[in-house]
C-alpha positions as CSV (number, residue, x, y, z in Angstrom):
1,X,-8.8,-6.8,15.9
2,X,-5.3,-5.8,15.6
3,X,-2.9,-6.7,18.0
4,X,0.9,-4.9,18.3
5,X,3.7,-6.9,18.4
6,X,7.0,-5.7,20.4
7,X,5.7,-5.6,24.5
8,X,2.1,-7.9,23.3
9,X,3.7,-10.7,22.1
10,X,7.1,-10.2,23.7
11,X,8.0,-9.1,26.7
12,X,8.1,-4.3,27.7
13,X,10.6,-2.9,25.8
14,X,12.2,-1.7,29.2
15,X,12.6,-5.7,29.8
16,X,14.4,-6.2,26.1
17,X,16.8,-3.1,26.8
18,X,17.8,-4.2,30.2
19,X,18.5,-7.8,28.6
20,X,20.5,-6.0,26.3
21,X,22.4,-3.5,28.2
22,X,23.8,-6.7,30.4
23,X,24.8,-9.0,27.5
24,X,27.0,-5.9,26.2
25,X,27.5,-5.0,29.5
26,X,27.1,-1.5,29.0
27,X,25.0,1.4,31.9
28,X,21.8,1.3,31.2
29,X,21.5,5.0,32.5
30,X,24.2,5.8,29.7
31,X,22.7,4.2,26.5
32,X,19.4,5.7,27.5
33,X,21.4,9.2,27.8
34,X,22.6,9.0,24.7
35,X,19.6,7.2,22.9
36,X,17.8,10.2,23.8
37,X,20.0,13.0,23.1
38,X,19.7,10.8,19.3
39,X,16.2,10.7,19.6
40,X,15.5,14.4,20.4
41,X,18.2,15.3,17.0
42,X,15.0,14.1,15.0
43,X,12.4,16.4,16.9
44,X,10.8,13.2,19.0
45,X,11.1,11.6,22.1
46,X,10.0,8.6,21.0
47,X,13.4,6.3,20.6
48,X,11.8,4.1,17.9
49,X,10.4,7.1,15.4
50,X,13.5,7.3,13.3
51,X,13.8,3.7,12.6
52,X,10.7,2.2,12.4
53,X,9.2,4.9,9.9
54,X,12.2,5.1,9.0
55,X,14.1,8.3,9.5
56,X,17.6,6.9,9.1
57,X,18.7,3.3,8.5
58,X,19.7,1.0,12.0
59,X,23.5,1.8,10.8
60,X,23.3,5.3,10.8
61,X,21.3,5.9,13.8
62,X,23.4,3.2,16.1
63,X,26.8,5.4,15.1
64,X,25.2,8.4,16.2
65,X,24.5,6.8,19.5
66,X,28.1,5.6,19.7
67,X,29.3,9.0,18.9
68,X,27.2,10.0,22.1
69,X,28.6,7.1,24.3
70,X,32.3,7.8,23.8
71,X,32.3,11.4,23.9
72,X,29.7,11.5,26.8
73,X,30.5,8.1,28.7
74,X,34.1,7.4,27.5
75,X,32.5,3.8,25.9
76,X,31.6,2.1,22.4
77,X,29.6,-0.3,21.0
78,X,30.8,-0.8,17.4
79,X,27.7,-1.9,16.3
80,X,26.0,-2.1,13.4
81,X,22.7,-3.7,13.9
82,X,20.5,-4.5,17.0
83,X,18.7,-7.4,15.6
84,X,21.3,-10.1,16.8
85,X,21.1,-9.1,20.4
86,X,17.9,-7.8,20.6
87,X,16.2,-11.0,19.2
88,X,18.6,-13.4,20.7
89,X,16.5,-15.6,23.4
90,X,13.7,-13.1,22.9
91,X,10.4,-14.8,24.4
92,X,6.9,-15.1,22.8
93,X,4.2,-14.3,25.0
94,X,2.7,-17.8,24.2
95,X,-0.4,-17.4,26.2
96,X,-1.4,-14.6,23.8
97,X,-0.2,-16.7,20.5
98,X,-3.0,-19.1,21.7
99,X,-5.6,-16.0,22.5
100,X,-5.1,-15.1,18.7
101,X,-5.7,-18.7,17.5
102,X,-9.2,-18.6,19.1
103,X,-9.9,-15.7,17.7
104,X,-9.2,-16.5,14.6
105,X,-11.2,-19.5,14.9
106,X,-14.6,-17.9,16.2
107,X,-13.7,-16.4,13.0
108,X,-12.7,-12.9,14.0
109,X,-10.3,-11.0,11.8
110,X,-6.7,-10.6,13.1
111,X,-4.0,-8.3,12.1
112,X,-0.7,-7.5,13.2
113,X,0.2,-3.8,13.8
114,X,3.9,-2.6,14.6
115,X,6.2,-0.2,14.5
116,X,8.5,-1.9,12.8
117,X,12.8,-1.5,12.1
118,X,13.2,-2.7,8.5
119,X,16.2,-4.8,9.4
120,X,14.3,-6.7,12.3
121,X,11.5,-8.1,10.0
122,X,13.0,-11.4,9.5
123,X,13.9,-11.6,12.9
124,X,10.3,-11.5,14.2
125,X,8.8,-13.7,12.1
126,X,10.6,-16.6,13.2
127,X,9.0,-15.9,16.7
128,X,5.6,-16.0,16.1
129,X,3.6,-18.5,13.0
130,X,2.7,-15.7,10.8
131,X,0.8,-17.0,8.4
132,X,-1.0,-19.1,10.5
133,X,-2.1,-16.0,12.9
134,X,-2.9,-13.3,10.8
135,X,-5.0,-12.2,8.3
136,X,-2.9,-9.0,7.7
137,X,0.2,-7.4,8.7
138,X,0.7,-3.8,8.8
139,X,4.2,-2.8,9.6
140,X,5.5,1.0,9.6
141,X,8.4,0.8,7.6
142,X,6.7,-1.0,4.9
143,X,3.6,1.9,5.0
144,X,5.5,5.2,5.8
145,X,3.2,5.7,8.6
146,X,3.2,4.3,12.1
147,X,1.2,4.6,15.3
148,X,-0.1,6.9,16.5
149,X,-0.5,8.6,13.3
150,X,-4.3,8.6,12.4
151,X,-3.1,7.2,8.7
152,X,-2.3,4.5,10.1
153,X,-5.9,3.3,12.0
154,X,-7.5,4.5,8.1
155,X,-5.3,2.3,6.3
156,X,-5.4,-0.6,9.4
157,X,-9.5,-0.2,8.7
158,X,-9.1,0.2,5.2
159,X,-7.2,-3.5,4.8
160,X,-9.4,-5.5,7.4
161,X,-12.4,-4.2,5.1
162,X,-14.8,-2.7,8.3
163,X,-15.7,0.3,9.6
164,X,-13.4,2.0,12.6
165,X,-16.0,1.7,14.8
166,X,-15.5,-2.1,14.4
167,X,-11.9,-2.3,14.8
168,X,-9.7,-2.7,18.3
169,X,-6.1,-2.4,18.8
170,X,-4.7,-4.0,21.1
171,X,-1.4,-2.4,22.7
172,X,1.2,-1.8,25.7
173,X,1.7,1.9,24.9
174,X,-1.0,4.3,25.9
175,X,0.0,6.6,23.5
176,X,-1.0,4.4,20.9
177,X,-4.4,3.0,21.9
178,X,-5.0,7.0,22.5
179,X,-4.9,7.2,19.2
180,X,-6.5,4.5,18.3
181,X,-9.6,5.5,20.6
182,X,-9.4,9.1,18.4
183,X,-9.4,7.5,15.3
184,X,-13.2,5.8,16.5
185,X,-11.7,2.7,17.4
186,X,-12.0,0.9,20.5
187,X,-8.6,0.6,22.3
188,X,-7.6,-1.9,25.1
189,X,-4.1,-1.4,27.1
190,X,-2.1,-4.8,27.4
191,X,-0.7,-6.0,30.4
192,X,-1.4,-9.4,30.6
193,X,-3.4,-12.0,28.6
194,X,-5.7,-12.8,30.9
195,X,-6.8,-8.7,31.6
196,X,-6.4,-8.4,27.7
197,X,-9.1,-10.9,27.2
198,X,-11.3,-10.0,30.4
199,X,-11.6,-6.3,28.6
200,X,-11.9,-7.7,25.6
201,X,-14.6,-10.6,25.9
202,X,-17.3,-8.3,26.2
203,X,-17.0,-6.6,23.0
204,X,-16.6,-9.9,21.1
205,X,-20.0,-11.3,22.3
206,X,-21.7,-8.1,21.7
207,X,-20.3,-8.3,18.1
208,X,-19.1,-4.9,18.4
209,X,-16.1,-6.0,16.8
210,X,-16.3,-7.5,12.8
């Protein structure tokens, strides 16, 4: 199984954003304005597409979006990176850390898949025991591919040495488990732990997962 990172074992995006928009005490409304007037410049509406593949380094991208809040909003960040602020008091969804440890011990396989911005990879490791939880990690700026790209489930499949039929991702984003579940994999939706594992449980004592 492969498990996502950012909104699995941390808390929504939304949650981050909103911790972040009040520590720089910016509108929320307004970055989200002008995050998504960036965003649409690369032909997405996803905010995270042109870093985490990535498009355009975290430096580039985060002056563009300044560019947006002065002339639209009349404010500025200055900033240069996210990765401070973002990651600063960031929690681990602990109850899951200990869901992946069993797993790993009723000797499932267990991968990390994210979409990930090359300047926060140090940043999430010291959340989570790496080594220790996973047999594989498959980030998107490392692979020049990212979910929900079908390359990406191939190559996931491809590294944890089984069939796609055999593989589950495990996600907050129904986008991605969508693809996932079109790529022959089986696909559960994380809100919580505890509905995580009651969807999950099943397929594990069927062995449908390797």
């Amino acid at each position: 199984m492969w498990t996502d990172f950012g909104g699995v074992l941390t808390p929504p995006l939304s949650h981050t954003m909103s911790k972040f928009c009040t520590t720089m005490k910016l509108d929320p409304a307004a970055v989200m304005d002008a995050v998504g007037k960036v965003t649409r410049t690369y032909g997405t509406t996803d905010m995270m597409e042109p870093l985490d593949t990535p498009l355009v380094t975290e430096a580039e991208w985060l002056a563009q979006v300044d560019v947006v809040l002065r002339e639209d909003h009349g404010v500025s960040t200055h900033l240069t990176t996210l990765a401070d602020i973002w990651f600063d008091g960031r929690e681990t969804n602990h109850e899951w850390v200990r869901a992946l440890r069993g797993f790993s011990a009723a000797g499932l396989f267990v991968g990390l898949m994210s979409n990930m911005v090359p300047t926060w990879d140090a940043h999430w490791r010291r959340m989570v025991p790496v080594s220790e939880l996973f047999d594989d990690v498959l980030l998107s700026f490392e692979v020049g591919c990212r979910k929900p790209d079908p390359a990406m489930f191939q190559l996931a499949a491809q590294r944890a040495g089984v069939p796609a039929g055999e593989c589950l991702l495990v996600d907050d984003l129904e986008h991605n488990c969508a693809g996932a579940r079109e790529a022959g994999w089986h696909a559960v939706l994380f809100d919580d732990a505890a509905g995580a594992l009651a969807e999950m449980t099943p397929l594990i004592t069927t062995r449908e997962l390797a």
